[in-house]
C-alpha positions in Angstrom: 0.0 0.0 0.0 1.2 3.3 -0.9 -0.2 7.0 1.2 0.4 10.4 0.2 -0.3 13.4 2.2 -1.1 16.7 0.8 -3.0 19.6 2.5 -6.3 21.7 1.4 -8.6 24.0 2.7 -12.2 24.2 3.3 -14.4 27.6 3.3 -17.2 27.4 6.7 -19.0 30.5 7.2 -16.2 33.3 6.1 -13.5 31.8 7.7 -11.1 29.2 5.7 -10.1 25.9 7.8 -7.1 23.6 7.0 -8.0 20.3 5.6 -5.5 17.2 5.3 -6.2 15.3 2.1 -5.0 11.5 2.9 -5.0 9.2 -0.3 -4.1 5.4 -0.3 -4.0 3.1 -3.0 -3.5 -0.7 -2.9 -4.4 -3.5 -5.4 -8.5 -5.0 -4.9 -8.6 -8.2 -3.2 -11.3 -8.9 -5.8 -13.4 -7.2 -8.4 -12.6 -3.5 -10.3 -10.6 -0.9 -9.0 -12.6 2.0 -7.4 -12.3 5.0 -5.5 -13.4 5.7 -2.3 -13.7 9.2 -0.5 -14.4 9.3 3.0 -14.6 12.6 5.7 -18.2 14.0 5.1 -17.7 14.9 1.4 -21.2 16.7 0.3 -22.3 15.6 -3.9 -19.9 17.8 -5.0 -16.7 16.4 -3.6 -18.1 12.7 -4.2 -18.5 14.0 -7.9 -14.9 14.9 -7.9 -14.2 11.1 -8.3 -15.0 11.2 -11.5 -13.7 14.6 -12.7 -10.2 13.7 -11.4 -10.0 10.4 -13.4 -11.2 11.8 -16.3 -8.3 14.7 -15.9 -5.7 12.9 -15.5 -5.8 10.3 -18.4 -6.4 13.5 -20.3 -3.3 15.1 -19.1 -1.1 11.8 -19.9 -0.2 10.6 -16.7 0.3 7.0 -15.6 -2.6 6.1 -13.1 -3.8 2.4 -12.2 -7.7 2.3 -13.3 -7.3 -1.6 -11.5 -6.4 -0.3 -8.1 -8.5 0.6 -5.2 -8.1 4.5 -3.5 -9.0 5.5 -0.8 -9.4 9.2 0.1 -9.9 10.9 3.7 -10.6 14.3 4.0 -9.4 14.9 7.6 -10.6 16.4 10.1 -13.6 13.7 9.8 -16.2 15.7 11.5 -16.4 18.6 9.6 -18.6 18.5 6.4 -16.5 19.3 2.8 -18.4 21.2 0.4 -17.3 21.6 -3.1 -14.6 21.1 -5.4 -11.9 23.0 -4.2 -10.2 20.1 -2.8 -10.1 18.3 -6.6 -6.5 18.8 -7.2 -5.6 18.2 -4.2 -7.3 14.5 -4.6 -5.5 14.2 -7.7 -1.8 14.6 -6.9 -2.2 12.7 -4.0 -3.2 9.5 -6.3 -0.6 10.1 -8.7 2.2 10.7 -5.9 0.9 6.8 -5.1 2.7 6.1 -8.4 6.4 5.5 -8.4 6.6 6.3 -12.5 5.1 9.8 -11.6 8.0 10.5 -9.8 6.0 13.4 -8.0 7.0 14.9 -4.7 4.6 16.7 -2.4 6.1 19.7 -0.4 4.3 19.8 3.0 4.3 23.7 3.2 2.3 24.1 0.3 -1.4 24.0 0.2 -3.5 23.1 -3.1 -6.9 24.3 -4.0 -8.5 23.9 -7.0 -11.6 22.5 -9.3 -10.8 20.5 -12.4 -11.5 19.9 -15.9 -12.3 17.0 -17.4 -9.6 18.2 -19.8 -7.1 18.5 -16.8 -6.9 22.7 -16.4 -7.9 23.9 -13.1 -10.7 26.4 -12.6 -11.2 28.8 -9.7 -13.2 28.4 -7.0 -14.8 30.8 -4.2 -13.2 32.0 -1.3 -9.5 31.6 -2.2 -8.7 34.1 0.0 -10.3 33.1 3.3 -8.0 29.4 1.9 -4.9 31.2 1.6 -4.9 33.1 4.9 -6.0 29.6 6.7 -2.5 28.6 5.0 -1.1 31.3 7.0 -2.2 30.7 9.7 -1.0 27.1 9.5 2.7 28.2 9.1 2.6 27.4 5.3 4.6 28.9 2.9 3.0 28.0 -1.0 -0.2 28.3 -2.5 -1.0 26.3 -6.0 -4.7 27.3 -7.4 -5.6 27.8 -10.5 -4.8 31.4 -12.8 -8.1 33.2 -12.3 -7.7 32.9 -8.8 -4.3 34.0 -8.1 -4.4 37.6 -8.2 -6.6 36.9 -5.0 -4.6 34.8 -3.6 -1.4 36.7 -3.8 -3.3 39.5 -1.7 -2.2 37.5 1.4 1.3 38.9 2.6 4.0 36.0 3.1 3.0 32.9 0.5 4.2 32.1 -3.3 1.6 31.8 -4.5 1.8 28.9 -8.3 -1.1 29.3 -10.7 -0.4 26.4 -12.8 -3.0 26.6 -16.2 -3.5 23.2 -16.0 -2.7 19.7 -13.9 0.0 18.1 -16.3 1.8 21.6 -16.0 1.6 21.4 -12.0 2.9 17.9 -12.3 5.5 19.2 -14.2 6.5 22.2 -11.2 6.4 19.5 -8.5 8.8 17.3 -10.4 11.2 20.1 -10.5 10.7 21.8 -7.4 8.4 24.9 -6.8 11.5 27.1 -6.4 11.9 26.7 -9.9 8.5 27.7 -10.5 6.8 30.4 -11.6 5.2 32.8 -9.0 2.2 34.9 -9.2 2.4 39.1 -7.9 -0.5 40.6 -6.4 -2.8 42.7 -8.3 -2.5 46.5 -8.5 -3.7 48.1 -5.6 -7.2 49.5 -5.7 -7.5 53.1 -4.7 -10.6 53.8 -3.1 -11.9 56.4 -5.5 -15.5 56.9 -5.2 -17.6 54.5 -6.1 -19.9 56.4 -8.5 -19.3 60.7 -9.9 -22.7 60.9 -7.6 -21.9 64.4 -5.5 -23.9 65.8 -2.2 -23.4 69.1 -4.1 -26.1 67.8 -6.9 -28.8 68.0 -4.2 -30.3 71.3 -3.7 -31.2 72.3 -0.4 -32.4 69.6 2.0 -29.3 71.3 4.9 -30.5 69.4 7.7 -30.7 66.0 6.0 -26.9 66.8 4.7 -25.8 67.4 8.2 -27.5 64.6 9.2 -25.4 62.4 6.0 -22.4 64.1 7.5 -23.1 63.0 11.1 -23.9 59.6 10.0 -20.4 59.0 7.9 -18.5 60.7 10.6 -19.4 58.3 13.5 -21.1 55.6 12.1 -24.6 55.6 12.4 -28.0 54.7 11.5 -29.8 56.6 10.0 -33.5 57.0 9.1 -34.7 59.3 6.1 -38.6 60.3 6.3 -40.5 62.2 3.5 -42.6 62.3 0.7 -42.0 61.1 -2.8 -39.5 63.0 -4.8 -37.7 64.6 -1.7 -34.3 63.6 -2.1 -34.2 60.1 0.2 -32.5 58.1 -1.6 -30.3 60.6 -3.7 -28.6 61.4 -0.3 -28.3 58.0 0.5 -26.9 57.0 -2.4 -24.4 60.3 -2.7 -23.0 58.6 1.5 -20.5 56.3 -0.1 -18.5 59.5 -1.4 -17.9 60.9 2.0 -17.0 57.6 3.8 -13.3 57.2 4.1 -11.8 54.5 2.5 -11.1 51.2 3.9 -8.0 50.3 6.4 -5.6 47.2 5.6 -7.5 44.9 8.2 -11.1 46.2 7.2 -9.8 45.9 3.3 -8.6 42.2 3.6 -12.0 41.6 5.9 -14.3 42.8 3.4 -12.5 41.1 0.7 -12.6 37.9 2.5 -16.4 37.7 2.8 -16.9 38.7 -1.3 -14.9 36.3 -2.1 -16.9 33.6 -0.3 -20.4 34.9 -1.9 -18.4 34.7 -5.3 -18.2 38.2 -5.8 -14.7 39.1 -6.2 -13.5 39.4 -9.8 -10.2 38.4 -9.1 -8.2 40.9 -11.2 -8.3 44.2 -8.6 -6.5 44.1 -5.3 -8.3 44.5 -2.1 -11.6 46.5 -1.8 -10.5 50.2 -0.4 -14.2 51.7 -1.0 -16.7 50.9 1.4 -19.5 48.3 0.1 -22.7 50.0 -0.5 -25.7 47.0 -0.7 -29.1 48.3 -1.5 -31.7 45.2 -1.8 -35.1 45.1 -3.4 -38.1 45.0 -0.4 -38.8 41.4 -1.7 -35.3 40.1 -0.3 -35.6 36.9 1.9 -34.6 36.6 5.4 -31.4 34.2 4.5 -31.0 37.0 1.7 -30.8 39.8 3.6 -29.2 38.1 6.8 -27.5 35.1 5.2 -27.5 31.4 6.5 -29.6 28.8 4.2 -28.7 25.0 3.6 -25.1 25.9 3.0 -25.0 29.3 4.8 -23.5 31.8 2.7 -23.2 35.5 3.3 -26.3 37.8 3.0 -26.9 41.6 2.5 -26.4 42.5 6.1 -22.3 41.4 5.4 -21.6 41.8 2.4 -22.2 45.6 3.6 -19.7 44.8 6.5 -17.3 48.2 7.5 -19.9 50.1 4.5 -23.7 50.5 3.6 -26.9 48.7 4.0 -29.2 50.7 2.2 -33.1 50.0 2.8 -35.2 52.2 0.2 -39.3 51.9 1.2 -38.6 50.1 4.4 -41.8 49.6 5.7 -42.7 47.5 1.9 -39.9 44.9 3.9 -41.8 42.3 5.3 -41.6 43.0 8.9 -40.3 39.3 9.9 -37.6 39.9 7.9 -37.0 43.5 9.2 -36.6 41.5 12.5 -33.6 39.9 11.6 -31.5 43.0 11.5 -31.7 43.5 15.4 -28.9 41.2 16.1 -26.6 42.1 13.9 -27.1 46.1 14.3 -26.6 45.7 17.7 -23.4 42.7 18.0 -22.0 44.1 15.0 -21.7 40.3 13.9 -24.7 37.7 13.5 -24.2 34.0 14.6 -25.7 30.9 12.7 -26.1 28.0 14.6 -26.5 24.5 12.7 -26.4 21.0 14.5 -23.0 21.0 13.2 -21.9 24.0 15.1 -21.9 27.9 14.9 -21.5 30.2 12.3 -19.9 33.4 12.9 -20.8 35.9 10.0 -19.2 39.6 10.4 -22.3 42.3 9.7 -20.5 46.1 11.3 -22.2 48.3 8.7 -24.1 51.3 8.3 -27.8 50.9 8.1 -29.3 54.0 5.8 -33.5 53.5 5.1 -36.0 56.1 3.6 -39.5 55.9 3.9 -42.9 57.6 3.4 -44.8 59.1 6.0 -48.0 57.5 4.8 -48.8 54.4 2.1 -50.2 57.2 -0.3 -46.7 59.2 1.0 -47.9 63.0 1.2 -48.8 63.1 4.9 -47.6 67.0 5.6 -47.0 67.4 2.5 -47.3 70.9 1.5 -49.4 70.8 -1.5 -51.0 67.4 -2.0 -53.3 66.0 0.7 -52.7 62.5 2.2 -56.1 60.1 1.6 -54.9 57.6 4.0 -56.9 56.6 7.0 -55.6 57.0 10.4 -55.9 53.1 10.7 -53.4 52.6 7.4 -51.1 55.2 8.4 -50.7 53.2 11.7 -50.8 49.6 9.9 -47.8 51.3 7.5 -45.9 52.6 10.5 -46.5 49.1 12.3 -44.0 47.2 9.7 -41.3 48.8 11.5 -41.0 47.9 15.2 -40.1 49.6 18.1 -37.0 47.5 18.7 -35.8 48.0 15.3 -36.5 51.5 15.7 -34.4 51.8 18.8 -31.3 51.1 16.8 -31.4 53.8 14.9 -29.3 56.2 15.7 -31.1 59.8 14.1 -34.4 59.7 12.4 -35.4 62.7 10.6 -37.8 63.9 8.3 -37.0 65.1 4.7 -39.6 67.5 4.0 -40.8 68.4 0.1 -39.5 71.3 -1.0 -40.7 73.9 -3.6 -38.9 75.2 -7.3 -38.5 77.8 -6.5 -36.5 77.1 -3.5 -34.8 74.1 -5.2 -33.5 76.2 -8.2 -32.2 79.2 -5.6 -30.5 77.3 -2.9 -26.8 77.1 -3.0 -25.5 73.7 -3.9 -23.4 73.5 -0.4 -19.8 71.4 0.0 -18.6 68.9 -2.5 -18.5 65.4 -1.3 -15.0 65.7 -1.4 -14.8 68.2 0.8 -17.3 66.8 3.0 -15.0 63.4 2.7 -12.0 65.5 4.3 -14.0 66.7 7.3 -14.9 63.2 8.1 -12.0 61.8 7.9 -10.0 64.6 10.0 -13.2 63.7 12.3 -12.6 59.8 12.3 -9.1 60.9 12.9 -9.7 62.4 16.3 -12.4 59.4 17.7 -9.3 56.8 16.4 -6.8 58.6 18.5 -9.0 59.1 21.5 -10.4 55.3 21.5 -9.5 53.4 19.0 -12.8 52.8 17.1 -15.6 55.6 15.5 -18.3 56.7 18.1 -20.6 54.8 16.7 -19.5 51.2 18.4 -19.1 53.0 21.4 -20.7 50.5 24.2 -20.6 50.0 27.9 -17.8 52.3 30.0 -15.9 53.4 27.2 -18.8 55.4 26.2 -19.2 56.6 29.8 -15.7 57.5 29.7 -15.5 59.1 26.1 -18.6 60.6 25.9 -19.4 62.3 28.8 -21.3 65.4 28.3 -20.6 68.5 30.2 -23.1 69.0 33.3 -26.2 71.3 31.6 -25.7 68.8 28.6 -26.2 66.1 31.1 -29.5 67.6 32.6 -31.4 68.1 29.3 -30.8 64.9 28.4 -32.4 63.4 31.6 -34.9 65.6 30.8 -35.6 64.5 27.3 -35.5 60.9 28.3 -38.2 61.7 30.9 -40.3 63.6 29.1 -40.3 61.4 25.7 -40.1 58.3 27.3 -36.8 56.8 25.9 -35.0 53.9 26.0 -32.0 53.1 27.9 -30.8 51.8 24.4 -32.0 55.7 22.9 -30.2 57.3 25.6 -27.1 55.9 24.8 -27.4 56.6 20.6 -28.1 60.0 21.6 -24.7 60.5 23.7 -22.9 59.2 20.5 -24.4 60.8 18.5 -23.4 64.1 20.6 -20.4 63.3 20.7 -19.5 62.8 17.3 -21.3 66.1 16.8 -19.2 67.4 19.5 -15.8 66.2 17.5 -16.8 67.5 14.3 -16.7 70.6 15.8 -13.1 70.2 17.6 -15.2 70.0 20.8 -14.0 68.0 23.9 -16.9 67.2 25.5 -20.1 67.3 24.2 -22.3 70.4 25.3 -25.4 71.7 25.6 -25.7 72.4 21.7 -24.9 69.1 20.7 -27.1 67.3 22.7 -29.8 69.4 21.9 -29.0 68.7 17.7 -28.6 64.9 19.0 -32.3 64.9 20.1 -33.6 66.6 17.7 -32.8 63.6 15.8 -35.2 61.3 17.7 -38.5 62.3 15.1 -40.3 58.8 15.3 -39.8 59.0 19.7 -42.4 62.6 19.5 -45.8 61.2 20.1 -47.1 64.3 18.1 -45.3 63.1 14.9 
């Protein structure tokens, strides 16, 4: 009997984990040759049988139809899923051979799908593989040429993108120091993801402010007005003020597209925040992630950027409830009876919404025709607890011509961008982290407002009712109001602003 041992990696959740591909080979006592592969492998790994055969008599290379192989994916109890672990399973059986004359380094790890013509394909989350190499002390990566620009974003590994598996016989025979080596892409830099400029929208100050607020310190943000107000233009104009992405938050963010099978592979890591804006008919697993193989939703594929809701009371309201978690934790957990899922979901959530279903309740000019009892039934999609982590709900009122054509068009986004980011500069030094994740005595100690600022804020919370939870968005929200302004403790006036961005917790509105 002959073994060869290779190693692999296997994608659960975000995260990549290492996986030791064992194969044996050893003549049947009786009967054809077959092979066997063993270590919860899901269809698509037990398909692989077949592909790998078929590749490597297409490639040339000696291989023994007559014997019996057996493969083990260790660690046994831990489900594989897909065929990234294809190559793998392939140069273990030839190393079995002694005509193949095919040495397997131990600090490299393979992963890749194959053809039935022997070239290699990629396969998702290539990077979350190659930092589980890493992390394992390995120093080489072999995957296939569409996937190794991603994989050479990981500092510290060679990374060998043969084009197909007679040429990575070829390497392995000769040694991969003689091999070729892939370079990382060029370096992304974090332009703006669309021309779209704050300074297009006309009027609408507060809402800005609020837009300004919001990118500075992180924070949700709820837009409330009639059709045609500006909503969504503003929210979709908040991506060109955010500042671009850090080296852990870029290789994070990059990580988790990767996994959904949204990185293209030929850019280096994501420097612009992720703006996600789904339809009202998402899913729960859509929006949230999770399913039968649980896969990355909305809510983190927006991680360290944007979850934009537009009409968020058309959102089914059991599926608004899935966002309480995660805007609160900053991460949501899956649990399966196979274990836990941790999926990373720190974003931004920007909504807009009506007043009304007809949408001109207040409205200036047009009369609402709703009924008390719809308005309320409109209103009740969204619930208090969801409503509670929200940082600043305001209303976006309509606005006349004449008013629109006159009013001056206000800061660029790129000027806007440099405020927040000398803004962001100042919470990073203070703390370490943007207001807006502020929790527990860190926001005691950080956020403290002066002694009048203290009072009215007592007095708000007792007079409107509010939450613990509301009391404590509003201090951020001071504060970060406070530190655009170069303050060092929040005052009077910036409470005050803070509260005034609590519309939906006035019983009058």
């Amino acid at each position: 009997m002959r073994l060869s041992c290779l190693s692999s990696a296997g994608v659960e959740g975000v995260d990549g984990y290492p996986v030791t591909v064992e194969v044996s080979r050893s003549e049947p006592a009786s009967g054809p040759g077959r092979i066997h592969v063993v270590g919860l492998p899901d269809a698509a790994v037990r398909e692989a049988v077949d592909r790998v055969t078929t590749a490597i008599f297409a490639s040339d290379l000696h291989h023994n139809p007559g014997d019996l192989l057996v493969v083990n994916l260790a660690p046994g109890d831990r489900r594989k899923e897909g065929p990234a672990f294809e190559l793998a399973i392939a140069l273990g059986a030839l190393a079995t051979i002694d005509r193949n004359r095919l040495q397997l380094p131990e600090d490299c790890l393979f992963v890749a799908e194959l053809a039935l013509d022997g070239s290699l394909r990629p396969v998702r989350g290539v990077l979350a593989a190659a930092q589980a190499a890493r992390s394992q002390g390995l120093k080489r990566l072999m995957v296939a040429p569409d996937n190794a620009a991603e994989a050479s974003l990981v500092p510290g590994l060679s990374v060998h993108a043969p084009s197909n598996l007679r040429e990575a016989v070829a390497w392995l025979r000769q040694g991969l120091d003689q091999a070729p080596r892939c370079q990382p892409p060029a370096e992304d830099p974090g332009a703006p993801i669309s021309d779209l400029d704050l300074a297009d929208v006309r009027g609408q100050d507060q809402a800005k402010r609020a837009l300004v607020i919001a990118a500075a310190g992180g924070h949700n943000l709820l837009f409330i007005g009639p059709p045609g107000s500006g909503k969504t233009m503003l929210a979709k104009r908040l991506p060109g003020i955010l500042p671009p992405l850090g080296d852990d938050e870029a290789l994070e963010v990059t990580r988790i597209h990767s996994v959904a099978g949204l990185y293209d592979g030929r850019r280096g890591l994501y420097r612009q925040r992720p703006f996600r804006s789904p339809h009202h008919s998402v899913s729960a697993v859509g929006l949230v992630g999770g399913g039968a193989v649980p896969r990355p939703g909305e809510v983190s594929l927006a991680h360290h950027g944007v979850l934009f809701l537009d009409e968020l009371p058309e959102f089914p309201r059991r599926v608004l409830e899935h966002l309480r978690q995660p805007l609160e934790d900053g991460e949501l957990t899956i649990s399966r009876a196979a274990g836990r899922l941790r999926f990373p979901a720190r974003c931004m959530l920007v909504a807009a919404m009506n007043p009304c279903p007809c949408g001109y309740l207040g409205h200036p000019v047009r009369a609402c025709v709703d009924s008390r009892e719809a308005i309320h039934r409109y209103r009740a999609h969204i619930s208090g607890p969801l409503l509670d982590r929200i940082d600043c709900h305001l209303e976006v009122a309509a606005q006349p011509v004449e008013q629109m054509t006159r009013a001056n068009p206000g800061p660029s986004s790129a000027e806007l961008r440099l405020q927040v980011l000398a803004t962001r500069e100042r919470m990073f030094a203070r703390q370490g982290c943007a207001n807006g994740q502020l929790v527990g005595r860190a926001l005691l100690r950080h956020a403290a407002p002066e002694p009048d600022a203290q009072a009215l804020l007592h007095q708000a919370i007792g007079e409107l009712g509010l939450s613990n939870r509301a009391h404590d968005r509003i201090l951020r929200v001071a504060r970060t109001i406070a530190d655009l302004e170069g303050a060092a403790q929040a005052a009077i006036e910036h409470i005050s602003e803070a509260i005034g961005y609590r519309l939906l917790d006035r019983s009058s509105w």
